[in-house]
C-alpha positions in Angstrom: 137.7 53.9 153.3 137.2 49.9 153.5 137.7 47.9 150.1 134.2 47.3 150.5 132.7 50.7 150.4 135.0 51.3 147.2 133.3 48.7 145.7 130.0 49.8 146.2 130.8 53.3 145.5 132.0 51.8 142.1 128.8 49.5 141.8 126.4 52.8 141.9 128.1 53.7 138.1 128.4 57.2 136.7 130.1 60.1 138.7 131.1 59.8 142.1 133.3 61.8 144.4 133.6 61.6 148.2 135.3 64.0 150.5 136.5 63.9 153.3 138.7 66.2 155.9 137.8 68.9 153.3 139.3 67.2 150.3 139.0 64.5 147.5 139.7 61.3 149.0 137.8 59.3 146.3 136.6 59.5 143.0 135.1 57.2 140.0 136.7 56.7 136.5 133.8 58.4 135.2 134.4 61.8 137.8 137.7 62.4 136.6 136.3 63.7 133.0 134.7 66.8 135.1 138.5 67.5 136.5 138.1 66.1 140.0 141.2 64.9 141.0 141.9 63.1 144.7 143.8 65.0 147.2 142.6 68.5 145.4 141.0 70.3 148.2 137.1 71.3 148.4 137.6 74.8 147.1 138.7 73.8 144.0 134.8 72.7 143.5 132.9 75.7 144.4 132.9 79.0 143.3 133.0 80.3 147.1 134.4 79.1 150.2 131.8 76.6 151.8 133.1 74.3 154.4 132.3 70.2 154.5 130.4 70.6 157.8 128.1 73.7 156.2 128.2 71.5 152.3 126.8 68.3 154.8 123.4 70.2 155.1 122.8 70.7 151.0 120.4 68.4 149.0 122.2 69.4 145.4 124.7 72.4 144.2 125.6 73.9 141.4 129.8 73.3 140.4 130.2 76.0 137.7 133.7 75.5 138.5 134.0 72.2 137.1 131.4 73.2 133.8 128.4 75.8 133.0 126.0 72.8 133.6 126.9 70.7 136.2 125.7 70.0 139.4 126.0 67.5 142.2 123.8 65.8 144.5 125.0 65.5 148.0 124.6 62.6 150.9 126.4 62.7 154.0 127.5 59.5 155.5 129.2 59.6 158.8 132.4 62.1 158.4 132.2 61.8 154.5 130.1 63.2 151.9 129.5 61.8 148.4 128.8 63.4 145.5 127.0 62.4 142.7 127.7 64.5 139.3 125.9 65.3 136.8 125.2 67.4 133.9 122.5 69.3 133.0 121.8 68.0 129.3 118.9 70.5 128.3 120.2 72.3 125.4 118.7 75.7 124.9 118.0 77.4 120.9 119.0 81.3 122.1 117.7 82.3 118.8 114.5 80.0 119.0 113.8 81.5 122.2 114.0 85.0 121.8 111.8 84.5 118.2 109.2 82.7 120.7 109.4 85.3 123.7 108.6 88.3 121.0 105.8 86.2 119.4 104.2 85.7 122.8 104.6 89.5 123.2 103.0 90.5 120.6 99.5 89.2 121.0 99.9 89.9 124.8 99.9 93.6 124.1 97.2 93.6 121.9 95.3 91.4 125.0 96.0 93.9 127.1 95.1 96.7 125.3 92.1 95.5 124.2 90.8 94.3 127.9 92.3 97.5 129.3 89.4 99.1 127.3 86.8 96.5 127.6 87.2 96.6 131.7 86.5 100.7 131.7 83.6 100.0 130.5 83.0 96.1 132.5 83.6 98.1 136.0 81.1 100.7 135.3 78.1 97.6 135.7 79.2 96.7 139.2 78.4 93.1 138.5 80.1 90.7 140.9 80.4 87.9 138.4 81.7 89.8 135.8 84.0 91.7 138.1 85.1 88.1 139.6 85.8 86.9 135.6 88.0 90.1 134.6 90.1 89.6 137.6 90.7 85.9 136.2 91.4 87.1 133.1 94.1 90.0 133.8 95.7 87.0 135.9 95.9 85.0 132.9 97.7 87.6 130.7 100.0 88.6 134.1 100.8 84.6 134.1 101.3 84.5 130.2 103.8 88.0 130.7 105.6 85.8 133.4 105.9 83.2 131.1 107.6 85.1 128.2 110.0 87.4 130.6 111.5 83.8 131.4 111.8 82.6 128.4 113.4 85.9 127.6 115.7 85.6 130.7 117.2 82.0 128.9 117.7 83.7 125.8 119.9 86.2 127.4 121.7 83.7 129.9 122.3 81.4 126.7 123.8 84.2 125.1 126.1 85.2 127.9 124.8 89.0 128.0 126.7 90.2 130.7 124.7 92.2 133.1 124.3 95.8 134.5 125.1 96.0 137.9 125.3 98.5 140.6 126.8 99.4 144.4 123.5 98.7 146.1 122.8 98.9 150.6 121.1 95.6 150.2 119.0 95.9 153.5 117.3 99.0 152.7 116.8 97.6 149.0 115.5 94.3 150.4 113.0 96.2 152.8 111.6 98.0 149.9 111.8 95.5 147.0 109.6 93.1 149.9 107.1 95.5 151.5 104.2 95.1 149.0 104.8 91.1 149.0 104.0 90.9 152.9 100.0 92.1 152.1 99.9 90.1 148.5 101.3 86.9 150.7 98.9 87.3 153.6 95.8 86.7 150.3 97.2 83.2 149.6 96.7 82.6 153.7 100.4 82.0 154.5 103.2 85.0 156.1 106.0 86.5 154.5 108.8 87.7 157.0 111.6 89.5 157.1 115.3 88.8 158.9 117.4 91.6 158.1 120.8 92.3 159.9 121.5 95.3 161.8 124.7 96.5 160.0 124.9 98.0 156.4 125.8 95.3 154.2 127.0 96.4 150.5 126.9 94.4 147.1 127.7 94.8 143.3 124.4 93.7 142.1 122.4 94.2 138.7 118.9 95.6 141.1 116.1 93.9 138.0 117.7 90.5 138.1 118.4 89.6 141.7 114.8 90.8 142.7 113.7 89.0 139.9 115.8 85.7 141.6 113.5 86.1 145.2 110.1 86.2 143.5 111.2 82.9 141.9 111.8 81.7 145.3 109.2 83.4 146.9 106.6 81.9 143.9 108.2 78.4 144.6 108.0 78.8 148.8 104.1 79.8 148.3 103.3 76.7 146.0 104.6 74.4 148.4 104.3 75.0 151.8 100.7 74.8 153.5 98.3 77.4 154.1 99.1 79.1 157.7 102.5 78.5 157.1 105.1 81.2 157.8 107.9 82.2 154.9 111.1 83.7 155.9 113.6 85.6 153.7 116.8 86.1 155.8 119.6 88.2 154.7 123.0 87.8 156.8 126.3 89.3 156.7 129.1 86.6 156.5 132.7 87.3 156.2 133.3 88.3 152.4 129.7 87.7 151.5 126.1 88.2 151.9 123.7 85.2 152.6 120.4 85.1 151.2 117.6 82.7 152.4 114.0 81.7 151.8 112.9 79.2 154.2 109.5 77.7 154.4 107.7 74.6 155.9 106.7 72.2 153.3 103.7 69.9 152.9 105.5 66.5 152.7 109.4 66.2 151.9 110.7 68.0 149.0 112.4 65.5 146.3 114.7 67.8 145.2 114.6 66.4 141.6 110.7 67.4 141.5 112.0 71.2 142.1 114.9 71.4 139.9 116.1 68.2 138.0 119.5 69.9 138.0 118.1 73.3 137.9 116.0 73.6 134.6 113.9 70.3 133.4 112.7 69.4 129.6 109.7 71.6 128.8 107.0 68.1 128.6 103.5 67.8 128.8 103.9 65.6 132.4 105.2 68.9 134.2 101.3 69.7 134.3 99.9 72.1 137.0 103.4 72.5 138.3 104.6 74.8 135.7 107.3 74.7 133.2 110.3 74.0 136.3 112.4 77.6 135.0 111.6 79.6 138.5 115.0 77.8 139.5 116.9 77.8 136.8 116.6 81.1 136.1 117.3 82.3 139.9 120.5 79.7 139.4 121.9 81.5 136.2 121.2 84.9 137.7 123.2 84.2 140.9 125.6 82.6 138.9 126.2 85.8 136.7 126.6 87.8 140.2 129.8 85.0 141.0 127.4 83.4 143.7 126.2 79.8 144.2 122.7 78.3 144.7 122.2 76.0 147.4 119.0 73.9 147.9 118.8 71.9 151.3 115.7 69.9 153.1 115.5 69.4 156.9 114.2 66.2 158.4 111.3 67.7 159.8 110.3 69.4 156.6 111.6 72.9 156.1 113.0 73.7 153.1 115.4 76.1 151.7 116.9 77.9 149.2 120.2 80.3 150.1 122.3 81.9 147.7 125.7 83.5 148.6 126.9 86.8 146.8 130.6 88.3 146.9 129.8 91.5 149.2 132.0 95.1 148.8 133.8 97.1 150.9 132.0 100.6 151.4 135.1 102.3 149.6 134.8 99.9 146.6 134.9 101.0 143.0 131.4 100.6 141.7 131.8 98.3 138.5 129.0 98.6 135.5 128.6 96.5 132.4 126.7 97.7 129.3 123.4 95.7 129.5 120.6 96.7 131.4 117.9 93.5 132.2 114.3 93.0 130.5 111.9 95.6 131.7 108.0 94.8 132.0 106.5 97.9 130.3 105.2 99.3 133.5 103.8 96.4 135.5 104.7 95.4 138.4 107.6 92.7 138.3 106.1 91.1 142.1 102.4 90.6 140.4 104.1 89.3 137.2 106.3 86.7 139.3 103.9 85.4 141.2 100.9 85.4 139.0 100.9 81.9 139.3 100.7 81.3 143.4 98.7 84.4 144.2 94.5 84.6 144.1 92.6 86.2 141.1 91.3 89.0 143.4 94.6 90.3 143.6 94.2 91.4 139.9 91.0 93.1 140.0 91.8 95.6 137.7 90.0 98.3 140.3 93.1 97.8 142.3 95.4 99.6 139.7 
């Protein structure tokens, strides 16, 4: 690298590390307090094998390897790429939030019980309008239920609950888990579709939290790509490892920053109609818990996606459990609660339960 491409890397302040031929070749003052060293090889980084060429591609990664918050953003120039650390700074109250999630579940079980009772007798009048209103309304409480299983989900993250996990066929389990979204997708006027590999592929995985992960990402490809659109959830077989994928056009380019702002931004009144920003975070923590990585990435011509990368096991493998099974929903359906907020009121007519 020229003296004066140093010197601008140095002018940009804050962070920096650019590799090159798979490896360190540079890094700022201000990099070496997150332990990047020159000459220590990409691996080091990640938290699985991911080569430059395949790293190029990425928007922003997670680096649990180099601290549980920090992430990078990623820009290729020429045969280099330079990274940009940072850490996340959003500091979570475990306590707070597991106080807040079970006052929020509280009155949402009285809600429910009380409309549960009230919409026996609402569906007996046959009234368009009123049928049109309840649907709204068992949205809302589905949306408000989303709302405190992720808030919940934090709690336990911040915690460090380990999770329950379990030798699962993940095609098979991804077939299933995905068959109801396909019709629920096809009301919000875009197509879900599935790209499963032909071979069994086998992983240690805790069943709740990684389907809990793809309605996340499912939630987030539904809010921004454009009615028509197709949605595709891949799952591949790589050496060592199994590859998941949600890919979907997108309405204009995705600022990564506007998804994530490192994975998780401050709960303020300018996130708006967007939601509170946790779909991400919480599918980040998740995979993170399973020793995967999240990757984020944005083509030129506007498709975006969101891949995560899970250690697979051999078929003869000892199947490893922990003590803690995750959150259940008392009964509802996890895909309705997940993606209350991207699918249409008519899909929570109560006459379709």
């Amino acid at each position: 690298m020229d003296t004066a491409y140093l010197s601008f890397l140095e002018s940009l302040g804050g962070a920096i590390a650019v590799i090159e031929n798979g490896a360190i070749a540079w890094c700022s003052k201000e990099a070496l307090s997150y332990g990047v060293m020159v000459g220590a090889p990409l691996e080091l980084l990640l938290p699985v094998e991911i080569g430059q060429e395949e790293l190029s591609t990425v928007r922003q990664i997670s680096l649990p390897n180099l601290g549980k918050r920090v992430y990078a953003r990623v820009c290729a120039t020429g045969a280099a790429l330079v990274l940009a650390l940072r850490e996340d700074s959003t500091e979570v109250d475990s306590n707070a939030l597991a106080r807040t999630s079970r006052m929020l579940r509280i009155p949402l079980n009285e809600i429910m019980s009380t409309s549960k009772r009230l919409f026996e007798r609402l569906e007996d009048m046959e009234d368009p309008v009123i049928q049109t209103q309840t649907a709204s309304l068992n949205r809302g409480f589905y949306q408000l239920l989303r709302t405190a299983s992720a808030i919940s989900d934090l709690q336990q993250e911040e915690q460090e609950m380990p999770i329950h996990t379990r030798r699962v066929e993940l095609k098979g389990w991804l077939e299933r888990v995905m068959q109801p979204a396909i019709s629920a997708v096809d009301t919000t006027g875009r197509t879900l579709q599935l790209a499963l590999p032909d071979s069994v592929l086998l992983a240690q995985i805790d069943a709740a939290a990684l389907e809990k992960a793809l309605w996340c990402l499912l939630s987030n490809a539904v809010r921004y790509s454009p009615e028509g659109s197709v949605i595709t959830l891949r799952l591949q077989k790589q050496e060592g490892h199994c590859l998941f994928t949600m890919c979907n056009p997108v309405t204009q380019p995705v600022q990564l920053s506007d998804l994530s702002g490192g994975f998780g931004r401050p709960l303020t009144v300018e996130a708006g109609d967007s939601g509170l920003g946790l779909g991400l975070l919480r599918v980040q923590r998740i995979v993170r818990q399973h020793g995967g990585i999240l990757l984020l990435s944005c083509t030129p011509r506007g498709d975006f996606s969101a891949s995560f990368r899970l250690p697979a096991c051999r078929p003869n493998a000892v199947q490893v459990r922990s003590a803690l099974q995750t959150e259940e929903l008392g009964g509802f359906s996890r895909m309705l609660v997940e993606l209350a907020d991207v699918l249409p009121d008519e899909v929570y007519d109560s006459r379709n339960f």
